[in-house]
C-alpha positions in Angstrom: 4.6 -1.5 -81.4 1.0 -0.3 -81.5 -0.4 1.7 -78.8 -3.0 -1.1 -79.0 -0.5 -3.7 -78.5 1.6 -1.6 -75.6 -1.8 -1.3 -73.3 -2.2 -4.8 -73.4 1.7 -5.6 -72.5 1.3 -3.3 -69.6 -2.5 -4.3 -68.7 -0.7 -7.7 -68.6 2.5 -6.5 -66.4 0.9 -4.9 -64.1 -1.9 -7.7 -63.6 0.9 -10.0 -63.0 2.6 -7.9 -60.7 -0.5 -7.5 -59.0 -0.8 -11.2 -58.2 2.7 -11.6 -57.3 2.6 -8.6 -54.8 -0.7 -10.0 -53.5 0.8 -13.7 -53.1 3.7 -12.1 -51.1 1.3 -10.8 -48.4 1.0 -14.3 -47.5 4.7 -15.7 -47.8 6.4 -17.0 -44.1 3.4 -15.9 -42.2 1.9 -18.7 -40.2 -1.3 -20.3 -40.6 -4.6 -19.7 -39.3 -4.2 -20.4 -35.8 -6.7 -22.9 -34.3 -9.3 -22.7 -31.9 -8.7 -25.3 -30.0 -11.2 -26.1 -27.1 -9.5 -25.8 -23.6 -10.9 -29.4 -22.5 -11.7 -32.4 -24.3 -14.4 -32.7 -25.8 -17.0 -35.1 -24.2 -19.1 -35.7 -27.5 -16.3 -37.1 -29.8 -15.1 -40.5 -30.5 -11.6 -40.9 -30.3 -11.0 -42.1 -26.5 -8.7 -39.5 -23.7 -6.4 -41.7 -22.3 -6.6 -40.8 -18.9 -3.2 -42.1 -17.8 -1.1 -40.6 -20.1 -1.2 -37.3 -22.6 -3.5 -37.5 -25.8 -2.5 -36.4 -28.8 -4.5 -35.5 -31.9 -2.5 -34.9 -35.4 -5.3 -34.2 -37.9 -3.9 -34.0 -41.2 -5.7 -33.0 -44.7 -5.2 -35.0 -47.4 -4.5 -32.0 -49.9 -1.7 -30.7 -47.9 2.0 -31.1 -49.0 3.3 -30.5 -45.5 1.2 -33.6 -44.2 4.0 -35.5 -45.1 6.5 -33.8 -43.2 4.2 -33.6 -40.3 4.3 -37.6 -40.4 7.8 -37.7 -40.9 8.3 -35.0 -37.2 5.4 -37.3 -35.5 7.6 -40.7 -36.3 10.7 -39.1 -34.8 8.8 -37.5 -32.1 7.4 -40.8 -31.9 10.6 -42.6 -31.1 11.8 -40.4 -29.1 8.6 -40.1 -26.6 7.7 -43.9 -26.8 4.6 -44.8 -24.7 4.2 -41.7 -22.9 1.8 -40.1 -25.1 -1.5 -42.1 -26.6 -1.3 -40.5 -30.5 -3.9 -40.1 -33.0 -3.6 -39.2 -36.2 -6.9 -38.1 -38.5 -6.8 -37.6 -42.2 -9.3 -35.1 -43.7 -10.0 -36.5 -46.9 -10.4 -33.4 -49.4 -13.6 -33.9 -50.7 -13.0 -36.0 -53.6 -14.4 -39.0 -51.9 -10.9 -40.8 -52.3 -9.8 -44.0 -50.2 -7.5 -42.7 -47.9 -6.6 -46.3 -46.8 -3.6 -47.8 -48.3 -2.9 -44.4 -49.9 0.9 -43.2 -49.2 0.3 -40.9 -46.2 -2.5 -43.8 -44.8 1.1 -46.3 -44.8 3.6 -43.5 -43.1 1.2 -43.0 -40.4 0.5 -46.4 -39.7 4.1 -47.7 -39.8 4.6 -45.1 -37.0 4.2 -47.7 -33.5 2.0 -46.5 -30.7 -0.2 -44.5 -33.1 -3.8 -45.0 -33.9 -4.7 -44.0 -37.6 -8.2 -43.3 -38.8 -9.9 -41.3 -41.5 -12.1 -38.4 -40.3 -14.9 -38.0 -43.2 -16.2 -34.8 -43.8 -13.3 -33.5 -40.9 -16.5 -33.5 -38.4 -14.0 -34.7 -35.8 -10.8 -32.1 -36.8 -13.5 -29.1 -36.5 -14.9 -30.6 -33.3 -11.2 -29.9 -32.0 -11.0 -26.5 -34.0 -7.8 -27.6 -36.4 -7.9 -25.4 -39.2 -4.5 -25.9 -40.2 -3.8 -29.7 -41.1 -0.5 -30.1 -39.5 -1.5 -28.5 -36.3 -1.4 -31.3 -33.4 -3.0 -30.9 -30.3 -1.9 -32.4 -26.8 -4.0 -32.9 -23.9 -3.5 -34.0 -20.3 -4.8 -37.1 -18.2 -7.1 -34.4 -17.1 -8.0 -33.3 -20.6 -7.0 -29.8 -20.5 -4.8 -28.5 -23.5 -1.4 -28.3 -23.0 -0.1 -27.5 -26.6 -1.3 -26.4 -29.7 0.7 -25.4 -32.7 2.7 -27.0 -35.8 5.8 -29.8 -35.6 6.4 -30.0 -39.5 7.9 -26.4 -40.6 9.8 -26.0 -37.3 12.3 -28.5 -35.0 11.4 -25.5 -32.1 7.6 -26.9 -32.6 8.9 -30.4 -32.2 10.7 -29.7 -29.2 8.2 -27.7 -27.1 5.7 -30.9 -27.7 8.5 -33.1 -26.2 9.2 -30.5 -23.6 5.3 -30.7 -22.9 5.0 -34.6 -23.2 7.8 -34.9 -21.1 6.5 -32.6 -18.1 9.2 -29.9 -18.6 7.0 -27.2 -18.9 2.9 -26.5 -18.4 1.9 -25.5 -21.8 3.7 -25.3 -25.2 2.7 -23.4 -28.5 4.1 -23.3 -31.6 2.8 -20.9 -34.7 2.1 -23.2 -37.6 3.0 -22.4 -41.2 0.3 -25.2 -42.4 -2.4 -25.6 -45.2 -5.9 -24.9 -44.2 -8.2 -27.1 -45.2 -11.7 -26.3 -46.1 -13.1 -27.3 -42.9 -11.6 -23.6 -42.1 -13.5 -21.1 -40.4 -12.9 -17.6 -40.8 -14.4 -16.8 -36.5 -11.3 -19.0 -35.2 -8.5 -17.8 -33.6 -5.3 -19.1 -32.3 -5.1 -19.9 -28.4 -3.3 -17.8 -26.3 
């Protein structure tokens, strides 16, 4: 081999090592943590119930664990019944695609007690500070947040939302290991 040819082979290695090694950085760690603001907002559309928890799922389009996270929220669903007013929001990803009567537009409306709409251009999602797509948000009657974290990558997530729904404890978080979607901002942090 030519000492031509052997630069290039390594130049090549090494490049791919490179990537690998910086791709690993980001393996298992969770995403960026959302911002969430501590009361409801009074300047968005989607209605607090104010007899019973509100829940807001946003989910982005583009995301392979969106599915998932419907999938968690129809169990969570079925377990939790009535007690919890849900809302799910797809983020459409910019392709200006019809999000109604797409596969993740049916799971989430076959899910009962659930109100499904698309969020163009995420304006609500960021209102709410969800960076990662599979990070749901629950507020009280009062409309003070009372959990903030992921329910697809973890059954722990799952169960600290019930555990909140159902009253046994104040406050709940659980780290999300979600896509961002391009709504993201790099100011936000995670709650505490």
């Amino acid at each position: 081999m030519s000492t031509r040819a052997f630069v290039v082979v390594l130049s090549w290695l090494l490049s791919v090592a490179g990537g690998f090694g910086y791709l690993s950085l980001f393996a298992g760690a969770p995403g960026v943590a959302a911002t969430a603001p501590r009361s409801w907002p009074a300047d968005v559309t989607i209605p607090r119930d104010i007899d019973r928890p509100t829940l807001l799922v946003p989910l982005h389009v583009e995301s392979a664990s969106s599915r998932e996270t419907v999938v968690e929220l129809g169990r969570l669903m079925a377990r939790v019944r009535d007690r919890v007013d849900a809302h799910v929001l797809l983020v459409p990803g910019g392709r200006g695609e019809d999000l109604m009567g797409s596969p993740l537009w049916r799971s989430a409306t076959s899910i009962a007690n659930v109100d499904v709409r698309v969020d163009d251009g995420g304006t609500i999602a960021a209102r709410f500070g969800a960076v990662a797509s599979e990070r749901v948000l629950l507020y009280d009657t009062d409309g003070t947040l009372r959990f903030a974290g992921g329910i697809a990558d973890t059954r722990a997530g799952r169960d600290a939302l019930e555990a909140t729904i159902r009253g046994a404890i104040g406050r709940g978080r659980a780290d999300s290991f979600a896509c961002a979607p391009r709504l993201e901002r790099d100011d936000q942090r995670g709650i505490p």
